[in-house]
C-alpha positions in Angstrom: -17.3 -3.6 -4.5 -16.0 -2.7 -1.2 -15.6 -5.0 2.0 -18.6 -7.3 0.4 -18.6 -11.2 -0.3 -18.2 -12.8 -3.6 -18.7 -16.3 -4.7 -17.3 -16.9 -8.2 -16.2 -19.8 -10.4 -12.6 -20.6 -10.6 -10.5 -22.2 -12.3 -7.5 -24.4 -11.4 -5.1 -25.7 -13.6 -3.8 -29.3 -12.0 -1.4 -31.7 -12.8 -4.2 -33.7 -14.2 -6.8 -31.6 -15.8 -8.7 -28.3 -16.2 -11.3 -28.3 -12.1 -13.7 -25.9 -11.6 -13.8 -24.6 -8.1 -16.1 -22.2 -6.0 -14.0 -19.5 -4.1 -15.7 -17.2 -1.7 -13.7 -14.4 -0.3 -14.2 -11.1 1.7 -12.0 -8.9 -0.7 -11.2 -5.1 -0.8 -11.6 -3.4 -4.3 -11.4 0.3 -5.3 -14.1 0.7 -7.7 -13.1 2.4 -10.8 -12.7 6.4 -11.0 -14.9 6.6 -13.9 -17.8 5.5 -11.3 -16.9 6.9 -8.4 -18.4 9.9 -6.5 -16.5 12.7 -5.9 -16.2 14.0 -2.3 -15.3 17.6 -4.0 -13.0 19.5 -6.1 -9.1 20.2 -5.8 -8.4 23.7 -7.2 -5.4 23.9 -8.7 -3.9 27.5 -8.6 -1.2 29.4 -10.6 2.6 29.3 -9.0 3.3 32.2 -6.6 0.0 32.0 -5.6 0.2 32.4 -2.1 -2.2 30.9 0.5 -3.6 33.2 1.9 -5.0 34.4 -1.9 -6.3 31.2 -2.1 -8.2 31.0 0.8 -9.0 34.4 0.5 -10.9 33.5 -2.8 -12.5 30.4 -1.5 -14.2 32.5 1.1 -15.4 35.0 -1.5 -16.6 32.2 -3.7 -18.6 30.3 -0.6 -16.3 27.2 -1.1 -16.2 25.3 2.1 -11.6 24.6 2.4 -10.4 21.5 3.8 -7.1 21.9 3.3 -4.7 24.6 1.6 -1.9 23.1 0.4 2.3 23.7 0.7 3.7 20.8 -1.8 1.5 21.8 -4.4 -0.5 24.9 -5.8 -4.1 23.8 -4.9 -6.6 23.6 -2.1 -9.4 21.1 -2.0 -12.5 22.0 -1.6 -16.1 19.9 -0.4 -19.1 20.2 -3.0 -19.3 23.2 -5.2 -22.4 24.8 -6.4 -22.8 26.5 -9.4 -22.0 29.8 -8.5 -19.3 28.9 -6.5 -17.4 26.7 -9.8 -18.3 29.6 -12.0 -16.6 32.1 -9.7 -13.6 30.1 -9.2 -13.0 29.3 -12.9 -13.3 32.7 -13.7 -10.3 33.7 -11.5 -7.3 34.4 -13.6 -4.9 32.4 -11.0 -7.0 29.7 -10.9 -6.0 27.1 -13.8 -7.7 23.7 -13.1 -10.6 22.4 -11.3 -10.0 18.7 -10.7 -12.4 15.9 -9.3 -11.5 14.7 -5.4 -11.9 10.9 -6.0 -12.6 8.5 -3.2 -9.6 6.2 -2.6 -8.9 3.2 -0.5 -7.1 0.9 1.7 -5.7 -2.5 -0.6 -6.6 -5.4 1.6 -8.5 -8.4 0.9 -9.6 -10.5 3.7 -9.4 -14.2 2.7 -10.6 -17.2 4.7 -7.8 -19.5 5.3 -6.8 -22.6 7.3 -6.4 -21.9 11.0 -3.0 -20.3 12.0 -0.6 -23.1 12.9 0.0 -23.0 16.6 3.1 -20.9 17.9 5.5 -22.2 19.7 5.1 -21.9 23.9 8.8 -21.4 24.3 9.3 -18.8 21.7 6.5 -16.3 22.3 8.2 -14.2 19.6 7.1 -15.5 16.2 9.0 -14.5 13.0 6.3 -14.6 10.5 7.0 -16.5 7.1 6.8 -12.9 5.1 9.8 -11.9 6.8 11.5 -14.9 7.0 11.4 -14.9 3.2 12.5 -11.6 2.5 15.3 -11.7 4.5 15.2 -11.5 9.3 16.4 -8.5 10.7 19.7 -8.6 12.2 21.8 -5.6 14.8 23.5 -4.1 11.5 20.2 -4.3 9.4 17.3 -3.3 10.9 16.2 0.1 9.8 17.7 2.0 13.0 17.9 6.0 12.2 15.1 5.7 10.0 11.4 6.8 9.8 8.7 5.9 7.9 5.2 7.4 7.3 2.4 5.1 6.8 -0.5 7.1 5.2 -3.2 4.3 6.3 -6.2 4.0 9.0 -3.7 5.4 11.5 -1.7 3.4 14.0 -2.6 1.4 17.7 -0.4 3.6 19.8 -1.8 1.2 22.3 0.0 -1.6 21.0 2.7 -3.4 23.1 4.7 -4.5 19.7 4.4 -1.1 18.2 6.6 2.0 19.1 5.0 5.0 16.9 6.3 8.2 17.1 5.0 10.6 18.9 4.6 13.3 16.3 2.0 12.6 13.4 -0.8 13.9 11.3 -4.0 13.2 10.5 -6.7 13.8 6.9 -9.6 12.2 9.5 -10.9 13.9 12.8 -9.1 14.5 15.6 -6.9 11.8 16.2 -4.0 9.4 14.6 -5.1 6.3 16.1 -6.1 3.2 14.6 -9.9 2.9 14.4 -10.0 0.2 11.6 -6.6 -2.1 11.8 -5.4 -2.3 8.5 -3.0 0.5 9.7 -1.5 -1.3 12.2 -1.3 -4.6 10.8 0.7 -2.7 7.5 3.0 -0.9 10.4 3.5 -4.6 12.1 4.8 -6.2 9.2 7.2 -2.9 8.6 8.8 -2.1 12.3 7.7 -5.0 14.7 9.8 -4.7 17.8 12.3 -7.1 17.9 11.3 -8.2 21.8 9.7 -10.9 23.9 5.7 -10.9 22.6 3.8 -11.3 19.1 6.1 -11.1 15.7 8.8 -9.4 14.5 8.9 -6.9 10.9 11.5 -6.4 8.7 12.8 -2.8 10.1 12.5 -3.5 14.1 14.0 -0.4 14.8 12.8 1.9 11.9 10.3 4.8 13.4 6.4 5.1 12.3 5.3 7.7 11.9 1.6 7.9 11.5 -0.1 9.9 8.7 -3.7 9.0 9.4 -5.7 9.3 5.6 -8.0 6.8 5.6 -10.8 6.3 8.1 -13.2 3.7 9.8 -14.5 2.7 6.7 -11.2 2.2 4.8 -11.9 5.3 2.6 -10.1 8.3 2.2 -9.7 10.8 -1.0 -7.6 12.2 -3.2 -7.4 15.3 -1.1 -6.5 13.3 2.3 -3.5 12.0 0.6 -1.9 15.2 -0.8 -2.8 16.0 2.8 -0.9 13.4 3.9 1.6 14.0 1.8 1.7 17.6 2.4 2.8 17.0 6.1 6.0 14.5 5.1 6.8 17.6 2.9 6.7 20.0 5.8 8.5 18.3 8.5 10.3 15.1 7.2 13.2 17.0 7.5 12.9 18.6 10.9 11.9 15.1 12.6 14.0 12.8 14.3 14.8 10.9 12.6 13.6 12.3 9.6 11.3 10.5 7.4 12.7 8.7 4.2 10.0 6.4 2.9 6.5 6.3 2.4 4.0 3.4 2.9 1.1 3.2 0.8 -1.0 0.3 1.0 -4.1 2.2 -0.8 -5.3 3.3 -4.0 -8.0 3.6 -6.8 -8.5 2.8 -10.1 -7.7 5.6 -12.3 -5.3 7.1 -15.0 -1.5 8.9 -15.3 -2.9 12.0 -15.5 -7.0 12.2 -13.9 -5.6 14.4 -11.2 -2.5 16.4 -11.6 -2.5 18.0 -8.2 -1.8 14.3 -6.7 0.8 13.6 -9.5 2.8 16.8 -8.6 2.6 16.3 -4.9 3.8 12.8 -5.5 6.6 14.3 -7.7 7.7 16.9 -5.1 8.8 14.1 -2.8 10.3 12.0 -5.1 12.5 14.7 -6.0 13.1 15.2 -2.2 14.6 11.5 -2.6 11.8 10.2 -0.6 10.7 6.6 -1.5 7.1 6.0 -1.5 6.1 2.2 -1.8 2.6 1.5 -3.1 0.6 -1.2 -3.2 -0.4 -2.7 -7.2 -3.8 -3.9 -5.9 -6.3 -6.7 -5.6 -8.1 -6.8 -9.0 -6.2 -9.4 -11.4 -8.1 -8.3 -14.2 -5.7 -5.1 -14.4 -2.3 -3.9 -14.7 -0.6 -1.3 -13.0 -0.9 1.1 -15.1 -4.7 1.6 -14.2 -4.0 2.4 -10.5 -3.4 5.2 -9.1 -0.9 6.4 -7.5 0.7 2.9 -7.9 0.9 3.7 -11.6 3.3 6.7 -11.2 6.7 6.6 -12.3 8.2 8.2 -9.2 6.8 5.0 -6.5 7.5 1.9 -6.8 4.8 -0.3 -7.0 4.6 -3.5 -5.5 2.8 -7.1 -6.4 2.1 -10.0 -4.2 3.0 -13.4 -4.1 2.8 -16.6 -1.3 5.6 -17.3 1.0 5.8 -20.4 1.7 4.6 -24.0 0.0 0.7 -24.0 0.7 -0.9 -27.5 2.0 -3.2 -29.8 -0.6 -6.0 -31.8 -0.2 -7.1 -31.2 -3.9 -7.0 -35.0 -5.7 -6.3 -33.1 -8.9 -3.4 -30.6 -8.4 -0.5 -30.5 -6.5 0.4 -28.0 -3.4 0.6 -24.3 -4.6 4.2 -23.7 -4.2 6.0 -20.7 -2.3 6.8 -17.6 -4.8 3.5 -18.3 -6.7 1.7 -15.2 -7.8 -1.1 -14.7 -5.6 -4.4 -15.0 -7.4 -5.4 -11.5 -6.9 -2.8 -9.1 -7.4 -2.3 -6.9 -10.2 0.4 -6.5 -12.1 2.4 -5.3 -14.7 5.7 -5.4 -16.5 7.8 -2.9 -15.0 9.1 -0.1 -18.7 12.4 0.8 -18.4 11.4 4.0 -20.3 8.2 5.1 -18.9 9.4 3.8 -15.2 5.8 2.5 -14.8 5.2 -1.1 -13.6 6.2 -3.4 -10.8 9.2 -3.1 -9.4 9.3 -6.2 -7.4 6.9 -9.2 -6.1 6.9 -9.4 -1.7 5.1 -11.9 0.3 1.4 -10.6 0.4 -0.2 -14.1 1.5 1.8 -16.4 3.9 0.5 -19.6 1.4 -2.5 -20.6 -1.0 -4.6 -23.8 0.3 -7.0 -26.7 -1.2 -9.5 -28.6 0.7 -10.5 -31.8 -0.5 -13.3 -29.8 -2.9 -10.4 -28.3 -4.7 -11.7 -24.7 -3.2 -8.8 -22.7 -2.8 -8.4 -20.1 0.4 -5.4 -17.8 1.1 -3.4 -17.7 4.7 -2.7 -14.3 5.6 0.5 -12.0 6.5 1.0 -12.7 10.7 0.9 -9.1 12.1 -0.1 -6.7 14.8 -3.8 -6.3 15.4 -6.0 -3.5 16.8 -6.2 -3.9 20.2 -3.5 -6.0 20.7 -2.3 -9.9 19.9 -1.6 -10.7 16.0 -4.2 -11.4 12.7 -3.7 -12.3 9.4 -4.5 -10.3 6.5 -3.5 -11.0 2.5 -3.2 -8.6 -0.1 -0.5 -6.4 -1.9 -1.1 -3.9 1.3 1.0 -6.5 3.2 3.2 -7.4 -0.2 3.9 -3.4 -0.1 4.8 -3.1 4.0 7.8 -6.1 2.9 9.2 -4.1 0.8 9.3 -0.3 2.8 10.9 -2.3 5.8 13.7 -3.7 3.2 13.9 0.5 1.9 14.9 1.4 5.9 17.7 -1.2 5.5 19.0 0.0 2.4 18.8 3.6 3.9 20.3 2.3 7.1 23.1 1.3 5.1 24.0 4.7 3.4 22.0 4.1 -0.1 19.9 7.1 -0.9 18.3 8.2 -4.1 14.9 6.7 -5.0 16.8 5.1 -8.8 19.0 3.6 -7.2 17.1 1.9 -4.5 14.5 1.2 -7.2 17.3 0.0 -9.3 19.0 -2.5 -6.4 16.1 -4.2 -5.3 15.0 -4.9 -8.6 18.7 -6.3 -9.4 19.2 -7.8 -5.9 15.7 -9.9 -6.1 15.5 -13.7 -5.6 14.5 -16.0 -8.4 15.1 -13.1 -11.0 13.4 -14.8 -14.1 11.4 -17.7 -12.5 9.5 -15.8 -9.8 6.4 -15.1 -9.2 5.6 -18.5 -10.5 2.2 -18.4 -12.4 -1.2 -18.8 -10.6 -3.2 -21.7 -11.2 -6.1 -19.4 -11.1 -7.8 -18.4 -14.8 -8.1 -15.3 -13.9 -4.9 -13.9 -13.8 -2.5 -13.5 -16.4 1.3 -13.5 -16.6 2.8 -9.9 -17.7 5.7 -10.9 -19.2 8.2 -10.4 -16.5 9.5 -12.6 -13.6 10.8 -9.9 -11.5 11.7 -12.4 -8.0 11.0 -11.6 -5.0 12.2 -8.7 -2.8 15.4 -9.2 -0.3 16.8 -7.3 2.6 20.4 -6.7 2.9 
């Protein structure tokens, strides 16, 4: 279910009993891969095989190329029809044929209380996300380094929003924002510290925009490794050069459903790039079932609430800052397999009750489309927390995906009693307390 409204019972566990409450929420899902439909093939090619071969036998098979790829062995490819599949399988360089899976942005909306009024004399709000992660100061604020934010594309328009001027995009002609979960995701990340709207966590880190998804908050496989494919091309001729990857997106799916995304992936990671990746917005699963958040090389991030929330419920107390937000996924991070979270980040600023015990979430503060601030909840924002703390680890000379992996997992507050468990039924504790992410 995608973008659609669902009314479901819920369950709070109060002080004094077991309450049954009726949520309704605008939430973001990626359906599972098993039922989704494919936008095309990625053809995955034998090394050494140039492109030019390749796209010399996609034209002799009538395959229709969107993109011929450098980090990996593969083009994708729209539809194929039967002669066309049979003549590419047949090829003696060609050694897979892999589904191109829809994928898509990570961003429930949720009603909340109205945003508490900002302050006349301070136009410049620091939103509670960052405060709790840790406010930027002149020797931490992700100066010197750039970030790519494979998302709807960015407001270039934006007052609050510096974007560099070189970028790419999977979608049409143009990198800017047509949907605004791109620029609310940059927002939270590199903010300007000035005069008007918020502040992020990495003021002076650079976007750079890597437009995959589009008006709809859908992309595919494909338009990532696309994505992807462009860092890998130029993050080292940029200035500055890019040194982290956002992405608040994803799909259900398995380790191994499409190898041409896993290498690409791979090829950065080895580049020391970190890519941060949201966990999700479906409780009812771990980690491990996403993709690409279930990759070893990322780190994958879960969502929890900021600050104390306010309660009118005559049955529960107040949902407390550092809870586990009621729809993130999650999963034990394994020391062995490197899969699982790797830290909790303010997705939500706080979880409410009215007097009806109905529970609603109060979004992230960021940059909207257009201009001005909105609030949005989900791991997408949990995600953006943590790539603005990666600039200011990189701004301070740390390099080397393991050991940035390795420091915020060991420099997290409330290791062992954060994310404090939801009062919701639905989700489940995985065994770790993993704290919450901190800047420098």
């Amino acid at each position: 279910m995608k973008d659609s409204e669902r009314s479901a019972g819920r369950i709070l566990r109060g002080r004094l009993g077991t309450v049954v409450v009726t949520l309704s929420v605008l939430l973001t899902f990626a359906l599972a891969a098993s039922a989704q439909v494919q936008s095309g093939y990625i053809v995955m090619f034998r090394p050494g095989t140039t492109r030019a071969a390749r796209a010399d036998l996609a034209r002799r098979a009538g395959a229709v190329m969107r993109f011929n790829y450098s980090i990996v062995d593969a083009i994708a490819v729209r539809a194929l029809n039967a002669n066309a599949r049979a003549l590419l399988q047949q090829d003696r360089s060609v050694i897979a044929i892999v589904p191109d899976f829809p994928i898509y942005g990570v961003a429930p909306r949720l009603p909340g209380l109205p945003p508490p009024p900002q302050d006349p004399s301070d136009p410049q709000t620091i939103p509670a996300g960052v405060s709790r992660v840790g406010v930027p100061w002149e020797a931490s604020n992700g100066d010197g380094i750039g970030v790519a934010i494979l998302d709807t594309g960015i407001d270039f328009g934006h007052p609050d929003l510096a974007p560099a001027a070189d970028w790419f995009t999977a979608v049409g002609e143009s990198c800017q924002d047509d949907h605004g979960h791109g620029t609310h995701v940059t927002g939270i990340i590199a903010a300007l510290d000035n005069d008007i709207d918020v502040v992020g966590v990495a003021p002076k880190a650079t976007p750079y925009c890597v437009k995959v998804l589009d008006s709809t908050f859908t992309g595919s496989d494909s338009n990532i490794i696309a994505g992807l494919d462009w860092v890998f091309s130029n993050n080292a001729i940029l200035s500055p050069p890019i040194r982290a990857v956002n992405m608040s997106l994803g799909r259900d799916g398995t380790l191994d459903d499409n190898p041409a995304l896993r290498a690409a992936v791979s090829r950065l990671y080895d580049l020391g790039i970190v890519m941060v990746v949201a966990a999700g917005n479906d409780q009812s699963l771990e980690v491990s079932q996403r993709v690409p958040a279930g990759y070893p090389e990322v780190l994958a991030i879960a969502a929890a609430s900021a600050v104390d929330g306010q309660n009118s419920c005559p049955f529960a107390g107040p949902i407390l800052a550092d809870t586990a937000a009621y729809f993130t996924t999650d999963g034990r991070y394994d020391p062995d397999t490197g899969i699982g979270i790797t830290v909790s980040a303010p997705g939500e600023e706080e979880e409410d009750t009215d007097p009806l015990c109905t529970i609603s979430s109060l979004g992230i503060l960021s940059t909207s489309l257009g201009g001005g601030t909105t609030r949005l909840s989900g791991t997408s924002m949990a995600t953006a927390h943590v790539t603005g703390i990666v600039a200011r680890l990189m701004q301070s000379g740390m390099s080397g995906v393991e050991n940035i992996r390795g420091f915020i997992r060991s420099s997290a507050d409330r290791i062992g009693i954060a994310p404090l468990d939801s009062p919701f039924s639905e989700y489940t504790f995985d065994g770790e307390r993993e704290g919450i992410a901190q800047a420098p």
